[in-house]
N, C-alpha and C positions, 0 to 999 in steps of 0.2 A: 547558596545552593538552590537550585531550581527544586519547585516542590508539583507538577503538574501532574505527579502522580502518588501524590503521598494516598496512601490506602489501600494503594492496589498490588495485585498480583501478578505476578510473571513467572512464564516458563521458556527459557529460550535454550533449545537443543545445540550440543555441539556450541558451546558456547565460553569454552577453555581457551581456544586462540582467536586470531585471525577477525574476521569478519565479528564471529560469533560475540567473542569477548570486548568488542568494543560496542557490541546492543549490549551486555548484559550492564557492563560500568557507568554506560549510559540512561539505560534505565535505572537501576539502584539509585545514580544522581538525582533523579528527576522522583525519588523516593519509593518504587516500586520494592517488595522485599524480591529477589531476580531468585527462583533455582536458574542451574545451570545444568546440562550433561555433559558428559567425557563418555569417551567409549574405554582407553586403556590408558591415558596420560592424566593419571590423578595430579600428580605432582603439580600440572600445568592447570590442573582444575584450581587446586587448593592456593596457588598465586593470584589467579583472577579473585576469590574469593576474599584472600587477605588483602588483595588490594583495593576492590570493593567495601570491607569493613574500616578500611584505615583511613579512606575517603566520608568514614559516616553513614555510609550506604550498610544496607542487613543483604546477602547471600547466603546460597548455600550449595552446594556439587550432590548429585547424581550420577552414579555410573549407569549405563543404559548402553546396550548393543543395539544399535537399531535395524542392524541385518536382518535381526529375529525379529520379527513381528509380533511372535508367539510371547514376547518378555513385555512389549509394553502393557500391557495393563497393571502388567509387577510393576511398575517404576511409577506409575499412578496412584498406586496406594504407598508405596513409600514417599510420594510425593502428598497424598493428602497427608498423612501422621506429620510429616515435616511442618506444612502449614497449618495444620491444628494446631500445633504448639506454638508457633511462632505468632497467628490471627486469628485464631478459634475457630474456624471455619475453614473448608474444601476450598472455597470459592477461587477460580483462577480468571482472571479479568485479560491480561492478553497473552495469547499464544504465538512464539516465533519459531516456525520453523527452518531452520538453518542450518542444520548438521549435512555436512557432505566428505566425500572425498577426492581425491583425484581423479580429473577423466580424462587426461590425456590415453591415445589409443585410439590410432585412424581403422576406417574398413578394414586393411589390408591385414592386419593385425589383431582383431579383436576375437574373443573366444567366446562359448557361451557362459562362461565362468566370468568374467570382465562386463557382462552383459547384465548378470544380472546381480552382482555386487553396487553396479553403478544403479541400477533403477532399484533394488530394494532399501539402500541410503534415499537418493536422492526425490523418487515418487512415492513408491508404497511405504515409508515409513512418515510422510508425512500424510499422508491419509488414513492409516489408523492410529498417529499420534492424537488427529482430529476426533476422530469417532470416540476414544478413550475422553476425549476430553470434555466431550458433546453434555455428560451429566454436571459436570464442574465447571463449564463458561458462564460466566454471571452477563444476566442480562444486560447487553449492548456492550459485550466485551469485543475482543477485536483479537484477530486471526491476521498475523503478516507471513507473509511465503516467501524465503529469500530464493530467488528463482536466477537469473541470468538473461544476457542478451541475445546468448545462443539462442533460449527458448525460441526466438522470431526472426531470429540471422543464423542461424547455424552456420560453424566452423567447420572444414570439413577434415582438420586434425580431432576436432571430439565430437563424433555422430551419436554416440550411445548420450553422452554428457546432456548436448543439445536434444536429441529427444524428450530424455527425462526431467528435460526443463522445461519444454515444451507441455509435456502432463501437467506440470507445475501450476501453468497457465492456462489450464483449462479447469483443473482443481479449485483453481480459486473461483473462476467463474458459477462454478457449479454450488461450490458451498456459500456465495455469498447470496445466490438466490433461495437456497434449502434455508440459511440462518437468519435473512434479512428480517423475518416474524418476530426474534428476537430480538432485535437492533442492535446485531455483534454485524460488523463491518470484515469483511475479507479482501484481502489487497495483497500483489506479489509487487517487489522490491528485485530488479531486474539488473544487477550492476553489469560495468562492463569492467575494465581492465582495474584493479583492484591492487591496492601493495601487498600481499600477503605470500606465505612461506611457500603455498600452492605453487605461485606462479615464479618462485625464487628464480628457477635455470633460465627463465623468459627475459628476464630482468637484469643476467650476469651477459645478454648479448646487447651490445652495445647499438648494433644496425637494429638489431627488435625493436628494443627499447625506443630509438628516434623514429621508428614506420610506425609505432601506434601513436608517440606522443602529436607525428603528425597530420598521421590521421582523427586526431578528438579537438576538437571543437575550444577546451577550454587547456588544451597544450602540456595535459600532463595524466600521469596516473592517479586513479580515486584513492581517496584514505582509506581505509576501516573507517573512521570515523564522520565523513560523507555519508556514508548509508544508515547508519547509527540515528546520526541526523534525524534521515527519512523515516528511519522506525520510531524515533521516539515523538514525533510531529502523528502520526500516524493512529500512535496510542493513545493520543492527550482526546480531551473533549474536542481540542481544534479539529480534528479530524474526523469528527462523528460522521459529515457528510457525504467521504469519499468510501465506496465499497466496490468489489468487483472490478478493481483495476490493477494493471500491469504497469508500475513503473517505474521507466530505464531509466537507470542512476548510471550515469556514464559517461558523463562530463560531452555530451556529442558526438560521438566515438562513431566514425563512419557516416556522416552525415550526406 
């Protein structure tokens, strides 16, 4: 079992399925104790969790709406009680922002309700996730931003989606010079076409399916566990040197 992070601390939102649950498994392996959040799919929390502890890895689930901005600092103090007990201390070493949701919904179609569901998940809830965190990042901890390809190609099936990735990418530039005094590293994680439940119906079309796999460089769909990869390289000491960057995990995806 890989130990590059025995000691340290993790918090990765939205981190019950998908993308999410394969940085938290990843980390724990690599010996991090991981929280995780769910917004209403406990059940699917408390899986990642036992399958985490069954591998030897320490978790634990959080529920957290992150619509509400006005709840995180709640989920922050049940977040410190959780790690008191478990490391004796607040102290939280890397931060992943990753919790999203659907953004399919072109121009023709979107509301201001659609509008702002997508950028209070996808921007504003990782910037006061950040701010909340700002007293409990241990020095030369490290901040990942799972962001998208959109962020810098925008689609123009998801304009709302691709914007708020777009924030994403500017967020990070922004806190990796505010925190660089500290020597916490900030970096967004930019994937492109991804196996995940998200993009299920993309995936049930057969001509989709063969126009992306032709168009990517390396002739297929990312894993979850491809970008995992990326976060867990990120977090390690290896990575001390790299901050303030975007990068597309996308196997070449439109080159």
């Amino acid at each position: 079992m890989p130990t590059s992070l025995i000691g340290k601390t993790a918090l990765v939102t939205g981190g019950s399925r998908g993308i999410g649950r394969a940085i938290a498994e990843r980390l724990a392996q690599e010996g991090a104790v991981v929280a995780l959040t769910y917004n209403t799919d406990r059940a699917s929390a408390d899986r990642v969790v036992a399958a985490i502890e069954h591998a030897g890895g320490r978790a634990f689930a959080l529920q957290a709406d992150l619509t509400d901005a006005h709840a995180i600092p709640t989920v922050f103090e049940t977040l410190d009680r959780q790690f008191t007990e478990r490391q004796g201390s607040t102290r939280l070493d890397i931060l992943v922002n990753n919790a999203g949701n659907a953004g399919w919904g072109a121009l023709v179609n979107a509301t201001p309700e659609s509008w702002d569901t997508l950028f209070a998940v996808h921007a504003r809830a990782p910037f006061f996730v950040v701010q909340s965190a700002l007293t409990r990042l241990a020095q030369g901890g490290r901040i990942i931003n799972i962001s998208s390809a959109t962020g810098s190609r925008p689609l123009a099936a998801v304009p709302i989606y691709s914007m708020a990735k777009a924030s994403i990418n500017n967020l990070t530039h922004a806190l990796a010079s505010e925190l660089g005094p500290r020597s916490i590293t900030v970096n967004a994680i930019a994937p492109g076409w991804v196996r995940t439940d998200m993009n299920a119906a993309v995936r049930e079309d057969a001509g989709m399916v063969k126009a992306i796999e032709a168009d990517t460089a390396l002739g297929r769909f990312g894993e979850t566990d491809d970008v995992a990869a990326i976060v867990a390289f990120l977090a390690s000491e290896e990575g001390r040197w790299i901050t303030a960057q975007v990068i597309e995990a996308s196997g070449g995806y439109k080159l």
